[in-house]
C-alpha positions as CSV (number, residue, x, y, z in Angstrom):
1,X,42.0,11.1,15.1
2,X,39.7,14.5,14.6
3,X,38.9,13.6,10.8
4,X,37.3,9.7,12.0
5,X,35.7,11.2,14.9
6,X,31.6,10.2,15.1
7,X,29.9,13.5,15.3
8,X,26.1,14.5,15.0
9,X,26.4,15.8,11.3
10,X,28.2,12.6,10.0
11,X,26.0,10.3,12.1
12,X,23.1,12.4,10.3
13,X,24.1,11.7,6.9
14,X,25.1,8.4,7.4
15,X,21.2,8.0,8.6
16,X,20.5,9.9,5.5
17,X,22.4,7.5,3.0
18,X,21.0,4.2,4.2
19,X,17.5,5.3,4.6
20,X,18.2,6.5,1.0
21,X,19.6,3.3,-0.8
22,X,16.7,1.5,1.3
23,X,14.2,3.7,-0.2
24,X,15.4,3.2,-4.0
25,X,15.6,-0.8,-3.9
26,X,11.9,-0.3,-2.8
27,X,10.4,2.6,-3.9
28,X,11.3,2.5,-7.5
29,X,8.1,1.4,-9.3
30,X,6.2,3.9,-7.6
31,X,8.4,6.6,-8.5
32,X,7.8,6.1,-12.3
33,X,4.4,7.5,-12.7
34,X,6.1,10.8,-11.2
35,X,9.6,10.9,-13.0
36,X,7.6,10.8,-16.1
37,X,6.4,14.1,-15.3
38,X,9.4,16.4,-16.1
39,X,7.6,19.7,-17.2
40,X,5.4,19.9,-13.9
41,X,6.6,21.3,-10.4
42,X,6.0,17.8,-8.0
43,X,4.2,19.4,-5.1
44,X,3.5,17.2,-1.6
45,X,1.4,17.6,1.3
46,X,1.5,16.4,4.7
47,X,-1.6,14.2,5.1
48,X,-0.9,13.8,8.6
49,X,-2.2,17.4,8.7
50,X,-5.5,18.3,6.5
51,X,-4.6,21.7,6.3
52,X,-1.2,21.1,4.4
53,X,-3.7,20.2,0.8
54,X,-5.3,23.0,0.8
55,X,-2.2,25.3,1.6
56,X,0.1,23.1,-1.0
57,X,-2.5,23.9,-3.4
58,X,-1.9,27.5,-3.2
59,X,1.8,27.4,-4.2
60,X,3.1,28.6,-7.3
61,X,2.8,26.0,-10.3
62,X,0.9,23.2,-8.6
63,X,-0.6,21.2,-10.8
64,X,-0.8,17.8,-8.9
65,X,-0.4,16.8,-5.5
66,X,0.6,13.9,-3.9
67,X,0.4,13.3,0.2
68,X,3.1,12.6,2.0
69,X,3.4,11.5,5.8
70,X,6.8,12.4,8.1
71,X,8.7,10.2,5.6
72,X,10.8,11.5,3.1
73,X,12.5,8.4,1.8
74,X,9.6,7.5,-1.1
75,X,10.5,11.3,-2.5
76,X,14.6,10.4,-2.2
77,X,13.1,8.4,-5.3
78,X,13.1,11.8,-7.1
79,X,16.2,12.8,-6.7
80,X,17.8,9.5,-7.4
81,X,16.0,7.5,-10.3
82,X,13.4,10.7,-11.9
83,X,15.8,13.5,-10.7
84,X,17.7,16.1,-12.6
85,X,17.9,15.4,-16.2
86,X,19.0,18.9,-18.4
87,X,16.9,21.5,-16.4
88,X,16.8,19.8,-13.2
89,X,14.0,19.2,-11.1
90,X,11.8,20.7,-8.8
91,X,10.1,19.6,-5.8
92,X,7.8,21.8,-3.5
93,X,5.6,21.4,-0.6
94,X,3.8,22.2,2.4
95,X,5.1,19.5,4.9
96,X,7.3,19.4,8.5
97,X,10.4,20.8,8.3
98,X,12.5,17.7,8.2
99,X,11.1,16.6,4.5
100,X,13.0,19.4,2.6
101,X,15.6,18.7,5.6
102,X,16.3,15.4,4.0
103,X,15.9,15.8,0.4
104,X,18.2,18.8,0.7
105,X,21.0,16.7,2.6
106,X,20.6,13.7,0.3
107,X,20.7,15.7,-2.7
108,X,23.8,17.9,-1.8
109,X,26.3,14.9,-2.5
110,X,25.8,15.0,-6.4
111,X,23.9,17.7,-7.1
112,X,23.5,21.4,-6.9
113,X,20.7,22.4,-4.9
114,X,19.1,25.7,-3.5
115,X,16.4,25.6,-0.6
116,X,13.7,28.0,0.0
117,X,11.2,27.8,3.0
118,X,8.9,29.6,5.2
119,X,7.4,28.2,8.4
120,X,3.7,28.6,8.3
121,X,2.4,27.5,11.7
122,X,4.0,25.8,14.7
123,X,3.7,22.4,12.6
124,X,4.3,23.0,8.9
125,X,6.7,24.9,6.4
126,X,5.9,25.6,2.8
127,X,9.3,24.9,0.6
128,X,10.7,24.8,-2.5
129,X,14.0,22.6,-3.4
130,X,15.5,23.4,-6.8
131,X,18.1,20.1,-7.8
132,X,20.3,21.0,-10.7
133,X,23.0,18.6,-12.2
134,X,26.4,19.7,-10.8
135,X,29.0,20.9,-13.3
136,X,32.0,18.3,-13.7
137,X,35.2,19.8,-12.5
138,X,37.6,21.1,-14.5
């Protein structure tokens, strides 16, 4: 049975999905204040490294930050409850690599999404996850 079979990816995005639904049952009054911010890019730093806020500060459009540690599951949040609404949404950041790792897996399911990142040092990658609402088929 090849299509049942328990391989890395699938055990990955299982991981993924339960960490998600965790994180919207608890995370969703302190993802208001932020949803209610459509217009602005949501920008994040690693404050686990205190050269992440001032890099984060430097990308394009910042005009808040808000620190983040190695877990991505309060920003799943976003995607699920604030995210895409018309335009879509945006999310950047200077963080590890396995933030944008997750949001991007997460939102892949239902949405339309498109991934840009750089690494910056041996820690820390500067990124940019555009989430648009996927088009009903036809």
């Amino acid at each position: 049975m090849p299509g049942t079979a328990i391989t890395r990816r699938r055990l990955l995005a299982t991981g993924v999905h339960v960490t998600a639904a965790l994180a919207l049952g608890g995370q969703l009054a302190s993802a208001e204040p932020l949803a209610a911010e459509p217009a602005d890019i949501v920008t994040y730093y690693d404050s686990r490294f205190p050269h992440s806020r001032p890099l984060a500060r430097l990308l394009s459009h910042t005009s808040r930050l808000y620190a983040i540690g190695g877990d991505a599951s309060p920003l799943l949040t976003q995607i699920g409850f604030g995210g895409p609404r018309g335009r879509g949404l945006r999310l950047q950041g200077v963080t590890t690599e396995s933030i944008p790792f997750c949001l991007e897996q997460f939102a892949r399911r239902c949405h339309d999404v498109r991934i840009e990142s750089r690494r910056l040092d041996r820690d820390l990658f500067a990124w940019t996850l555009t989430i648009r609402v996927r088009a009903p088929a036809a």
